[in-house]
C-alpha positions as CSV (number, residue, x, y, z in Angstrom):
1,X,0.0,0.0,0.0
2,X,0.9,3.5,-0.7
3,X,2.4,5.5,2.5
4,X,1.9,9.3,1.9
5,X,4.3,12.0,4.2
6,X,3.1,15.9,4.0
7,X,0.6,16.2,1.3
8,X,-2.6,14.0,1.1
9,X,-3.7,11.7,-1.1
10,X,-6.2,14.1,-2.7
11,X,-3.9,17.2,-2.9
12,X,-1.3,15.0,-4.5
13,X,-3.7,14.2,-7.3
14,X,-4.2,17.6,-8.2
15,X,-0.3,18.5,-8.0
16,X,0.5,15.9,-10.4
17,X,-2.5,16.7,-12.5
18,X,-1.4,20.4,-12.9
19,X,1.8,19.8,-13.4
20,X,1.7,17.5,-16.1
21,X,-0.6,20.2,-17.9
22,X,1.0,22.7,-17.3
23,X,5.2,21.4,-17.7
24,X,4.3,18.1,-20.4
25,X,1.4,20.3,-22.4
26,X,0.6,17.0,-23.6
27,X,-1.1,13.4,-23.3
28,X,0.7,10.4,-22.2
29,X,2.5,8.6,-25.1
30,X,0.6,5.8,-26.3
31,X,4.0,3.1,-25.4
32,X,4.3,0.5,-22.6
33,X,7.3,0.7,-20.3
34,X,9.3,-2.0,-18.2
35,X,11.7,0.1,-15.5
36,X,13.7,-2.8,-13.7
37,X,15.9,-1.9,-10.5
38,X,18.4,-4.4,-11.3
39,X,19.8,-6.9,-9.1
40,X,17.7,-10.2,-10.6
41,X,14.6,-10.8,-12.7
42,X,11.0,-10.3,-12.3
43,X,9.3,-12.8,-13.7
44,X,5.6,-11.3,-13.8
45,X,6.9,-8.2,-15.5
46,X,9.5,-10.0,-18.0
47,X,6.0,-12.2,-18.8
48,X,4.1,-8.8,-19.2
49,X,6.8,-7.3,-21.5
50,X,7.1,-10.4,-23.9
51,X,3.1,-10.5,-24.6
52,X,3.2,-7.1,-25.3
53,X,6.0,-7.0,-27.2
54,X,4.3,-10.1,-29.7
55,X,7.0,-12.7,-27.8
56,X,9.6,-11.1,-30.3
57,X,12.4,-9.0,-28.6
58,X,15.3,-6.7,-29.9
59,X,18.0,-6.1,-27.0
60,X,19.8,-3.4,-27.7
61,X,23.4,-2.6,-26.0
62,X,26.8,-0.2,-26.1
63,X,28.5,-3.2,-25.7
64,X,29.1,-6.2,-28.8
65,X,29.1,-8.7,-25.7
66,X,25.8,-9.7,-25.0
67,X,24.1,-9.0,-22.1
68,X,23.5,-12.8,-21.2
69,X,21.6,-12.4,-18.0
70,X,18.7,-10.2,-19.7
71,X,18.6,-12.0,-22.9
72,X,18.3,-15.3,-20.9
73,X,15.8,-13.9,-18.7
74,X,13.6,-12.4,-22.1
75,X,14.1,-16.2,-23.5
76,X,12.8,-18.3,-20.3
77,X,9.8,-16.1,-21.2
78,X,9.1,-17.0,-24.3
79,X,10.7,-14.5,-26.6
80,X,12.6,-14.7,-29.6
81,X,15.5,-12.3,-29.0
82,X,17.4,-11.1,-31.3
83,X,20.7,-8.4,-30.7
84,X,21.8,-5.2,-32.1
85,X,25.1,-3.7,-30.4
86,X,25.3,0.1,-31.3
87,X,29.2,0.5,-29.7
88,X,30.0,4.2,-31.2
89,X,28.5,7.4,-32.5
90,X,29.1,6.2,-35.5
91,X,27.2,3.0,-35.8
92,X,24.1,5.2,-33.5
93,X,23.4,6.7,-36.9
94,X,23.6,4.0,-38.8
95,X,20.4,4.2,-41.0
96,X,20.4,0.4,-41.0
97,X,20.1,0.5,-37.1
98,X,17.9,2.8,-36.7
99,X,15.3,0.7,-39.3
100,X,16.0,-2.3,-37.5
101,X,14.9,-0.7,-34.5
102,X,12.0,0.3,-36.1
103,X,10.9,-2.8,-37.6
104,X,10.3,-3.9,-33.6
105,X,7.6,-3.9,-31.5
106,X,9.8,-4.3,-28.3
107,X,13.3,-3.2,-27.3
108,X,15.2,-4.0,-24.4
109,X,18.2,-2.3,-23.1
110,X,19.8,-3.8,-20.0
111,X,22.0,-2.4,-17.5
112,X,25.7,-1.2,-17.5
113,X,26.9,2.3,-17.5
114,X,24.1,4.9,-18.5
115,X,27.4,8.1,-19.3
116,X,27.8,5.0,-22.7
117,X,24.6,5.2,-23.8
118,X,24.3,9.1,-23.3
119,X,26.9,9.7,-24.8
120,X,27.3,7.4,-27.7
121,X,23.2,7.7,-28.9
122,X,22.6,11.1,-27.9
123,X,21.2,12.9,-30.4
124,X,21.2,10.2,-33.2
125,X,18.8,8.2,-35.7
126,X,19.0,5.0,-33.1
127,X,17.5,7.6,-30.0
128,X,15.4,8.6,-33.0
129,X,13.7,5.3,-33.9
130,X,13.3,4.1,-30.0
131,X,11.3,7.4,-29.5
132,X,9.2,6.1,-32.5
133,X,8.7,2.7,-31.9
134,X,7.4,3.8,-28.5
135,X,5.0,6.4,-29.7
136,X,3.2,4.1,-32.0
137,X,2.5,1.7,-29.3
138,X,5.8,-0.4,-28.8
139,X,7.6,-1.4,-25.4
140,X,9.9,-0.5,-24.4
141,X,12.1,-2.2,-21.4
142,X,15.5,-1.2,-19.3
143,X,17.0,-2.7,-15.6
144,X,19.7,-0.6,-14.1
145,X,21.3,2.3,-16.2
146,X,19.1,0.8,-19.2
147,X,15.6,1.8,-17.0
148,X,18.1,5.4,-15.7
149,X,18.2,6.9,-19.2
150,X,14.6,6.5,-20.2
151,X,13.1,8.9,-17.9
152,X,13.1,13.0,-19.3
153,X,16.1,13.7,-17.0
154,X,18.8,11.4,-16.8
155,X,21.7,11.1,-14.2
156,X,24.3,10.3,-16.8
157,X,27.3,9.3,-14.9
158,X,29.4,11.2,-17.0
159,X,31.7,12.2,-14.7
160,X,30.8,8.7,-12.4
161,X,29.0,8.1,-9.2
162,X,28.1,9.4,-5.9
163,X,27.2,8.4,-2.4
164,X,23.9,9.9,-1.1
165,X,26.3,11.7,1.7
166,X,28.3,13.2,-0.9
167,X,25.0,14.5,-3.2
168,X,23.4,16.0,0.1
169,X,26.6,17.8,0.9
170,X,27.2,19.4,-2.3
171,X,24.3,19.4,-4.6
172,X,25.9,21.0,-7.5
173,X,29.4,18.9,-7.4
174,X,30.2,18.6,-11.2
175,X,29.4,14.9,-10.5
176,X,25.5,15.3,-10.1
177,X,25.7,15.3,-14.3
178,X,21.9,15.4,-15.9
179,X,21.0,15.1,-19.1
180,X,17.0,16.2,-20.4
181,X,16.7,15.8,-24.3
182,X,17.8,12.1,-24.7
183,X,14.9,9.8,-24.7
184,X,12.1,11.1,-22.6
185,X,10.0,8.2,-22.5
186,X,9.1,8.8,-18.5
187,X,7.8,12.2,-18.6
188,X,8.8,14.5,-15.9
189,X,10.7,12.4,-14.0
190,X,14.2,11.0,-13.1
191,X,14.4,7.4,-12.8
192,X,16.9,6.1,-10.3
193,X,17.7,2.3,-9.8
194,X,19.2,-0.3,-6.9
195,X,17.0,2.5,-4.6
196,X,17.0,0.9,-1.1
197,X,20.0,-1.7,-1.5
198,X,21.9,1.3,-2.2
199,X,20.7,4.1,-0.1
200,X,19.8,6.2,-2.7
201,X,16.8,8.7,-1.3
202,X,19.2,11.2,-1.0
203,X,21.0,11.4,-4.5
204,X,18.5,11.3,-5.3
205,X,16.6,14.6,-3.8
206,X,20.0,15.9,-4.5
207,X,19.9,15.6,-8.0
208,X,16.1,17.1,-8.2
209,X,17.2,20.0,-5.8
210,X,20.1,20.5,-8.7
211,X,18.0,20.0,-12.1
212,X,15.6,22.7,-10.4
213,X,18.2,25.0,-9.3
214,X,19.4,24.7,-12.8
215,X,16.3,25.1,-15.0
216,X,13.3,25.9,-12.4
217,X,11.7,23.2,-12.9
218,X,11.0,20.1,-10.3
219,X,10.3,17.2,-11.8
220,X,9.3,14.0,-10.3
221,X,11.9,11.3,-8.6
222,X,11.2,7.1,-9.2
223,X,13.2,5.3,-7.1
224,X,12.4,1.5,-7.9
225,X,14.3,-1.3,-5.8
226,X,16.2,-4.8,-6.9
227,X,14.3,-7.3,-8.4
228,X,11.5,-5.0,-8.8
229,X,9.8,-3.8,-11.6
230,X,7.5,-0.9,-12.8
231,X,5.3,-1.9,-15.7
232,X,3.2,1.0,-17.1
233,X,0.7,1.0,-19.5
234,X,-0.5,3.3,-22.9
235,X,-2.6,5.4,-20.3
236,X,-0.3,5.7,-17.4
237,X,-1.0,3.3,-15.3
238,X,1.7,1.4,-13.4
239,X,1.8,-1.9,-11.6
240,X,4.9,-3.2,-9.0
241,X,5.8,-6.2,-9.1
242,X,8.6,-8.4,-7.4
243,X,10.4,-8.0,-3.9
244,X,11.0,-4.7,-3.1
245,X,9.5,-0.9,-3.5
246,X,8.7,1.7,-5.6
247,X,9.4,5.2,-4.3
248,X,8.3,8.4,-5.7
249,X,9.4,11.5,-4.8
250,X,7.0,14.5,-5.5
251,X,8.1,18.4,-4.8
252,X,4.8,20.1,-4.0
253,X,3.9,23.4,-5.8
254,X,5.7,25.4,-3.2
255,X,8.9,23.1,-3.2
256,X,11.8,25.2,-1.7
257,X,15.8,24.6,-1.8
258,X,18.4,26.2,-0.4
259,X,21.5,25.1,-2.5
260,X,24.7,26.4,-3.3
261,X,27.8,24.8,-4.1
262,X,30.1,23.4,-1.8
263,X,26.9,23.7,0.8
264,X,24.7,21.1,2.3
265,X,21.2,20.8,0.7
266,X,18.2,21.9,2.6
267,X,14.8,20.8,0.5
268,X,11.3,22.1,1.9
269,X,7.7,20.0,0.6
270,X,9.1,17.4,-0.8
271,X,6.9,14.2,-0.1
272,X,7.3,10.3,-0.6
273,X,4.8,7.7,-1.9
274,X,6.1,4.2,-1.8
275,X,4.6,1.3,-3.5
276,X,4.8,-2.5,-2.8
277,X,4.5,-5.4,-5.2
278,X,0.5,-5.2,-6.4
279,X,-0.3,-1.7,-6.3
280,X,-1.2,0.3,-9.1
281,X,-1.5,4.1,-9.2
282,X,-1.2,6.6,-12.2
283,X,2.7,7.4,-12.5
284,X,2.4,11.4,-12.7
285,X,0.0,11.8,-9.8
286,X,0.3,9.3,-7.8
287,X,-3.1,8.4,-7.2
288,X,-4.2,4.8,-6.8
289,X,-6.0,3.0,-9.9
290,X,-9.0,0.8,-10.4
291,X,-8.4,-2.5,-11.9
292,X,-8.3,-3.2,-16.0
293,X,-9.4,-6.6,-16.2
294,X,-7.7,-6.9,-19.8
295,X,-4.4,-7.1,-18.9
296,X,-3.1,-9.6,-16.8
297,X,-0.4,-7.9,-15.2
298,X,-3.1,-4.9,-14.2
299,X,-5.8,-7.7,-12.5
């Protein structure tokens, strides 16, 4: 069950409704997502992803190595997988990629080092095509750094990792890198992975506090656990599923920082929703969801 801190259920519901208005100026894209936390497989939500993706899967990497563990995991599911390493710049705009990519009705990009993928797809016909594929209805999958870089701001680890002790003390350390015009399937939000294994909760207001104090704007944190999953649907509406939580972080209207660098943060109105495996809310407000007896994953 959901566990709400300063704002209620109700005044949450019109937060998220507003802002999504008002900051996205349009509708939920019509895709399916799969955000993994890492750490092991989910088998419900790998199940969910196959079906939806016609039980034919392209996994798509930086690396030429296979990623063994997801493409095993997509397999015991059913799918026929099939893989397309994009390694450089170069091959990212490949025109042959980017139709192969299109030509799928799901893609799958499993974890690793998000600053690779940012930096060697940014901008090119393969970010191109994923964005398509998603818009006209495809899924669209990640675990780790692959779920990371699909949300509309992205910690891109290009200058590596940081502690939650170390964000908290200096929220605008050149290390707290963001990137917000790569993919953008997760509107309004920054997706962070391995959440409570890892002690993340305070990166990751850390990196809110700096994308704000950067463009003005607060967006929405997702903090999903190991071996848990967030499946959400064309109308945005998401399900959890597996061992762990889902934690969203939601600045209210009147969301306060006081941040400068070198300084510790202080963040006012800031409140936490987190989600256990079963629930299902709408992912930009919050707000618990009535059951859609079509899908099996949202019964």
């Amino acid at each position: 069950m959901g566990e709400y801190g300063e704002l209620t259920e109700a005044a949450m519901r019109v937060f998220w409704l507003l802002v999504v208005l008002v900051l996205s100026g349009s509708a939920w894209a019509q895709g399916n997502l799969l955000l993994l936390g890492g750490g092991g497989a989910v088998p419900e939500a790998t199940a969910w992803f196959v079906a939806h993706a016609d039980s034919s899967v392209l996994v798509l990497d930086y690396e030429k190595a296979p990623g063994q563990s997801a493409i095993a995991t997509l397999e015991d599911a059913g799918a026929a997988v099939t893989y397309l390493p994009i390694t450089s710049e170069e091959a990212a705009n490949l025109p042959s990629n980017a139709e192969a990519i299109r030509a799928a009705s799901g893609l799958f990009l499993p974890g690793g080092d998000q600053a690779k993928y940012v930096t060697q797809w940014h901008g090119s016909l393969v970010a191109e095509a994923i964005r398509e594929v998603y818009a006209r209805g495809g899924v669209i999958g990640g675990t780790s750094a692959g779920a990371m870089i699909l949300s509309a701001v992205v910690f891109d680890a290009k200058h590596g990792s940081f502690s939650s002790e170390e964000g908290l003390r200096d929220p605008l350390a050149p290390v707290l890198s963001l990137t917000d015009d790569f993919l953008g399937l997760v509107e309004n939000a920054l997706v962070d992975t391995h959440f409570t294994e890892r002690g993340r909760l305070g990166r990751l207001l850390a990196l809110l506090a700096n994308y704000h104090a950067q463009t003005g704007r607060w967006v929405q944190g997702i903090g999903i656990d190991e071996r848990t999953a967030l499946a959400v649907d064309g109308n945005g509406v998401a399900k959890v599923t597996g061992e762990g939580a889902v934690t969203l972080v939601q600045p209210a209207l009147e969301a306060t920082s006081v941040i400068a660098s070198g300084q510790p943060l202080a963040l006012f109105s800031v409140s936490l929703a987190r989600f256990t495996a079963g629930f299902r809310f709408h992912l930009a407000t919050g707000a618990p969801s009535a059951t859609d007896k079509s899908d099996p994953m949202q019964q």
